[in-house]
Each structure stands twice: as structure tokens, then as C-alpha cells.
GULOMI-730087 format. One record per residue: residue in three letters; x, y, z of N, C-alpha, C, O in turn. Coordinates in Angstrom, 2 decimals. Example, Ala and Ser with C-alpha at 12.3 -4.5 7.8 and 13.67 -1.06 7.14 Angstrom:
BEGIN
{ALA,{13.19,-5.69,7.80},{12.30,-4.50,7.80},{13.20,-3.30,7.80},{14.24,-3.32,8.46}}
{SER,{12.85,-2.25,7.08},{13.67,-1.06,7.14},{12.90,0.03,7.87},{13.41,1.14,8.04}}
END
This chain:
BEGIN
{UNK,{-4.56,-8.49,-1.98},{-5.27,-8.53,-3.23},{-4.30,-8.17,-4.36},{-3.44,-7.32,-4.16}}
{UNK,{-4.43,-8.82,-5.60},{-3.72,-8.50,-6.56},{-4.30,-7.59,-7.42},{-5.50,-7.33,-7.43}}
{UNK,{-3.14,-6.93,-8.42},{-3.56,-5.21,-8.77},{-3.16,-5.57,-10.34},{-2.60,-6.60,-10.70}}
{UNK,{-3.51,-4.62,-11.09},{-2.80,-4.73,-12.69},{-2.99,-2.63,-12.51},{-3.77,-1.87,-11.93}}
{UNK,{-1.71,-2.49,-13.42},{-1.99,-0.92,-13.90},{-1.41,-1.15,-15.24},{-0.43,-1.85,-15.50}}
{UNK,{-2.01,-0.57,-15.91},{-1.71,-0.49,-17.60},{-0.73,1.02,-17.46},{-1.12,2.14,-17.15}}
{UNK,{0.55,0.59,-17.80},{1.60,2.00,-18.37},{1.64,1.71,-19.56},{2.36,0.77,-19.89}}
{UNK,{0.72,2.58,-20.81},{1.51,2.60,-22.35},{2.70,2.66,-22.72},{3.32,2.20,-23.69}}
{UNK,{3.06,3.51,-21.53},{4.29,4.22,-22.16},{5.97,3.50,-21.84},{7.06,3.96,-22.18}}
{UNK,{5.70,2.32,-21.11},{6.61,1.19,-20.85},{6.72,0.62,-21.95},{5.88,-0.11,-22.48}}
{UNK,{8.23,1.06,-22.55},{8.34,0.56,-23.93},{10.02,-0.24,-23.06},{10.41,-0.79,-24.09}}
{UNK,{11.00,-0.58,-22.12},{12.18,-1.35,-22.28},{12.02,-2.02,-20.97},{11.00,-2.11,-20.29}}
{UNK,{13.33,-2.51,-20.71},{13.55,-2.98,-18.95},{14.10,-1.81,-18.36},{14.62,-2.09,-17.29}}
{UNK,{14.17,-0.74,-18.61},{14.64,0.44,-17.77},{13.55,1.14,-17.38},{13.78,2.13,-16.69}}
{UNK,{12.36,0.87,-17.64},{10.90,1.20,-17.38},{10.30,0.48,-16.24},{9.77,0.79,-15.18}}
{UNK,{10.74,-1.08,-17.14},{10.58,-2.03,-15.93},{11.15,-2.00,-14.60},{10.29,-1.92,-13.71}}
{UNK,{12.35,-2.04,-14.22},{13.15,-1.55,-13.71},{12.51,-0.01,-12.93},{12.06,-0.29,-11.81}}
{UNK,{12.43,1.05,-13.17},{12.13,1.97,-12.89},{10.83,1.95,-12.17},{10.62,2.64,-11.17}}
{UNK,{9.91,1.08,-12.75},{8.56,1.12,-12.09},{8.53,-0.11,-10.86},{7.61,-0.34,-10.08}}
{UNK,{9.72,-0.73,-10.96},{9.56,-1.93,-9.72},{10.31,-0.55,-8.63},{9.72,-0.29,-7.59}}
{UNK,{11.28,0.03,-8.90},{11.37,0.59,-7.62},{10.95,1.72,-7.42},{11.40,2.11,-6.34}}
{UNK,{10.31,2.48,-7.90},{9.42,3.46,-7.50},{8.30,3.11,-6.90},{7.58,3.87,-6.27}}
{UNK,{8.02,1.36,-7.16},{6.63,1.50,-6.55},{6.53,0.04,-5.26},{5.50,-0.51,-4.87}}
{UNK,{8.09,-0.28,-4.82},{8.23,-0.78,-3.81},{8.40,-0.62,-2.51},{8.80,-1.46,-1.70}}
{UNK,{7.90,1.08,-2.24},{8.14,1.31,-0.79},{6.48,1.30,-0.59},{6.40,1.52,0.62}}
{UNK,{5.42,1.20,-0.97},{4.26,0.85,-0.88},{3.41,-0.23,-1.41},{2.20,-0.01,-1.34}}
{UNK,{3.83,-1.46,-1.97},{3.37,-2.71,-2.73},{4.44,-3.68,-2.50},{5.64,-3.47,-2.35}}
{UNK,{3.92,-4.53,-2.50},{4.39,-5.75,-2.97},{4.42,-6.61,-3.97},{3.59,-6.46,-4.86}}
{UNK,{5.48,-7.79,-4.05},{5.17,-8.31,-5.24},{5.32,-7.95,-6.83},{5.15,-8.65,-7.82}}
{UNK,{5.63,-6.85,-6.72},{5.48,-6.08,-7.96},{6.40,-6.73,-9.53},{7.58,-7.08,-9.67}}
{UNK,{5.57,-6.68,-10.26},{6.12,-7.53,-11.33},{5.86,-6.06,-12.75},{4.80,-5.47,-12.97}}
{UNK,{6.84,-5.90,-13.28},{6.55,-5.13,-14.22},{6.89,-5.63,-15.35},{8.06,-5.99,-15.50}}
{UNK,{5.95,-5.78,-16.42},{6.20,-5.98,-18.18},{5.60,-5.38,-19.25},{4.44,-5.34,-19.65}}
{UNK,{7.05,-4.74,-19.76},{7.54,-3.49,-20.53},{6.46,-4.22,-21.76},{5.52,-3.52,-22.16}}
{UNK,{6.60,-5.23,-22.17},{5.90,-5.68,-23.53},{4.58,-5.57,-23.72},{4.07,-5.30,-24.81}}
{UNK,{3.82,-5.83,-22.44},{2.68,-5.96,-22.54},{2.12,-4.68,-22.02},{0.93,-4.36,-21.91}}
{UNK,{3.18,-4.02,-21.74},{2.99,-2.97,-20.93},{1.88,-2.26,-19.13},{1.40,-1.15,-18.87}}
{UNK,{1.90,-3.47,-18.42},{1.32,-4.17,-17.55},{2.47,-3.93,-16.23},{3.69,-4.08,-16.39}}
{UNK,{1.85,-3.54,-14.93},{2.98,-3.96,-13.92},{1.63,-4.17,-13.05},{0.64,-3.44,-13.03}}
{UNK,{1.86,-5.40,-12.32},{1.27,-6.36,-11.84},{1.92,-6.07,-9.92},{3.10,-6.02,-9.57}}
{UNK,{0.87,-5.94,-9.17},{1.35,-5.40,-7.54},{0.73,-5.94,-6.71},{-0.35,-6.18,-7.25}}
{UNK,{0.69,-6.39,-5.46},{-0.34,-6.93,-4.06},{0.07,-5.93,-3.26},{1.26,-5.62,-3.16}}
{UNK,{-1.25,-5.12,-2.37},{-1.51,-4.97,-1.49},{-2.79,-4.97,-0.67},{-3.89,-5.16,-1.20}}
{UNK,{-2.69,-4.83,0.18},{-3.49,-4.75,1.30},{-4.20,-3.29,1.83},{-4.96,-3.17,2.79}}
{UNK,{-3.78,-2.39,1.05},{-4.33,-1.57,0.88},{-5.97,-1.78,-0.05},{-6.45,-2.58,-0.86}}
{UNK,{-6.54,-0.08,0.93},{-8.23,-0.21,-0.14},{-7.92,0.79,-1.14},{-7.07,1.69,-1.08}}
{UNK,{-8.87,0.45,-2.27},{-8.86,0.89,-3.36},{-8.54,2.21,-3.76},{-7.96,2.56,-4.79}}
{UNK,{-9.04,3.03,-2.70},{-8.54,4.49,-2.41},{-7.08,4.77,-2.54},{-6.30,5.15,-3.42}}
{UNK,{-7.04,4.44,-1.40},{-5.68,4.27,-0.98},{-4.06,4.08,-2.25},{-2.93,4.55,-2.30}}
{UNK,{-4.78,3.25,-2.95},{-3.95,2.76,-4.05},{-4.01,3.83,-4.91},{-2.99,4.31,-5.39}}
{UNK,{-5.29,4.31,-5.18},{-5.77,5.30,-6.49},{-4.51,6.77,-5.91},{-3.70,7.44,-6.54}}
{UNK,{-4.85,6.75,-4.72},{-3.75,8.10,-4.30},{-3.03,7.42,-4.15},{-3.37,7.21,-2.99}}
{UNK,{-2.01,6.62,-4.31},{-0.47,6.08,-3.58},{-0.08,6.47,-5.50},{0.93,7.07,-5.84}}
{UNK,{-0.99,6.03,-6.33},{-0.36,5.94,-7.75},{-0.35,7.40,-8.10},{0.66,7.96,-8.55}}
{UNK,{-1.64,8.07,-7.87},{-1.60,9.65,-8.59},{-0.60,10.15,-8.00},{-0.02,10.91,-8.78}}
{UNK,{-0.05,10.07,-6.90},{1.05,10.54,-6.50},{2.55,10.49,-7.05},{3.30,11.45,-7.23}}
{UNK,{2.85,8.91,-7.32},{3.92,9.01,-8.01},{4.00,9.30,-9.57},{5.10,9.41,-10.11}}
{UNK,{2.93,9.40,-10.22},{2.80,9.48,-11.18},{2.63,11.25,-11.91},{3.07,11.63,-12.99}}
{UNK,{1.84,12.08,-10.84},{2.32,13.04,-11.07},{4.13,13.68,-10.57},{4.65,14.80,-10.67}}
{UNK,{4.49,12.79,-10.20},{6.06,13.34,-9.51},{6.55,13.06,-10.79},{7.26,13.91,-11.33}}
{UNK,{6.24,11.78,-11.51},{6.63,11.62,-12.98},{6.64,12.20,-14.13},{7.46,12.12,-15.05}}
{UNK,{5.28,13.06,-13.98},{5.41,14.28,-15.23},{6.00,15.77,-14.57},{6.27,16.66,-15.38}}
{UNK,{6.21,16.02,-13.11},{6.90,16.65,-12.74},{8.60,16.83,-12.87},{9.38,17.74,-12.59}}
{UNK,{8.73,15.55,-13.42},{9.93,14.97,-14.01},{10.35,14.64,-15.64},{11.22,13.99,-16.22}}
{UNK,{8.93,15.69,-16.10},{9.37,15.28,-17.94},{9.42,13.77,-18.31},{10.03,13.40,-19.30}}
{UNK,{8.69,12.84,-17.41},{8.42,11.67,-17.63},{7.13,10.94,-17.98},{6.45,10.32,-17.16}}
{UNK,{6.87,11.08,-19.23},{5.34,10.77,-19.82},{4.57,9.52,-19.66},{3.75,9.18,-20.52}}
{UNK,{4.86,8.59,-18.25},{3.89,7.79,-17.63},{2.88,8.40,-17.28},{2.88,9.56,-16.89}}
{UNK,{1.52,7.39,-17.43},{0.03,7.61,-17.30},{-0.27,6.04,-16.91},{0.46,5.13,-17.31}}
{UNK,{-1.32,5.85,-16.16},{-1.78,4.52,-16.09},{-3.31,4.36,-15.53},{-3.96,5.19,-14.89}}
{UNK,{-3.76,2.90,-15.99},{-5.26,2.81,-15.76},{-5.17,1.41,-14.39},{-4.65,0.30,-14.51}}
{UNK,{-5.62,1.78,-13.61},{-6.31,0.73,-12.92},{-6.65,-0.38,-13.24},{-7.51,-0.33,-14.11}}
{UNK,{-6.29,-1.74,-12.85},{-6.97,-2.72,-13.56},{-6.69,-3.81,-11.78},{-5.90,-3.75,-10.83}}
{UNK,{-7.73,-4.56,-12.12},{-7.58,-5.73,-11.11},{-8.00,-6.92,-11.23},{-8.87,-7.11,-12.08}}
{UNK,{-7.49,-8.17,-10.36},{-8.03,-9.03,-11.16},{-9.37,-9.43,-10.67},{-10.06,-10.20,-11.35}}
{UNK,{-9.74,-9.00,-9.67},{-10.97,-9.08,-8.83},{-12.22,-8.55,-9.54},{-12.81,-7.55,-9.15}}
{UNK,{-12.51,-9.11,-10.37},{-13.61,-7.92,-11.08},{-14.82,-7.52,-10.03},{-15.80,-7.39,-10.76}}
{UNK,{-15.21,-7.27,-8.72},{-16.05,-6.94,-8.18},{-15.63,-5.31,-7.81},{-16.56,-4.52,-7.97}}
{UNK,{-14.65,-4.87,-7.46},{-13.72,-3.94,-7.78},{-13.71,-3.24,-8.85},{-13.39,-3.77,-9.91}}
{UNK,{-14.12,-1.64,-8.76},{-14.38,-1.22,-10.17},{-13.28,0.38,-9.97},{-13.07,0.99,-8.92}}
{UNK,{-12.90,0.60,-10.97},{-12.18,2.25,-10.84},{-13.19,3.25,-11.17},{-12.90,4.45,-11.14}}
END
């Protein structure tokens, strides 16, 4: 299934960059864009699953003085956060 997460705070390609490999040892596919501020992922994982795979790296991120936040988005609209 395909995924969307909204990062505001993806403002270059070193974001981009940064968020394709932080978040390739659990997704696939992963497409990140800094402009729209959007990184785009497939897995096969359930919704759970995803919701903790992200809070996870994302708090390691402000554990790191790194002010990423992100919202859930999918393209499946039956699927809700």
C-alpha cells in the first residue's frame, strides 16, 4: 500500500536525502520532496505498525535537535489516522 507523510520542516535535498535513508530499513519505495514537503513510501505493513515505525524515528530526531514532525497521509482514503 502506498503512504504520504507531510514533513513541514523539509525545506532542501539534504532533508530529502536524509529522510530516504532513515526511512529505508523499514519501507519501500520511498520518494521524498523537500518542495512540497511530502515523502511518499510502500509498505506492507498495518497502519499501526507504521504509526510506531515513524514515532520512533522521529522522536530519535528531536532527540537529535532535529525539528521534524509529520502527519500521516495515504492515498487509500478508507484508511484514517
Amino acid at each position: 500500500m502506498n503512504y504520504k507523510i507531510s514533513v513541514p520542516q523539509m525545506h532542501c535535498t539534504g532533508c530529502d536525502a536524509l529522510m530516504k535513508l532513515t526511512l529505508e530499513d523499514d519501507f519501500q519505495n520511498i520518494k521524498p520532496d523537500h518542495k512540497n514537503h511530502i515523502v511518499e513510501f510502500e509498505s506492507d505493513k498495518n497502519i499501526d505498525e507504521i504509526k510506531q515505525i515513524l514515532n520512533k524515528i522521529f522522536d530519535e530526531f528531536r532527540e537529535e535537535k532535529l525539528v521534524y514532525t509529520f502527519d500521516l497521509l495515504t492515498k487509500n482514503p478508507k484508511l484514517s489516522t
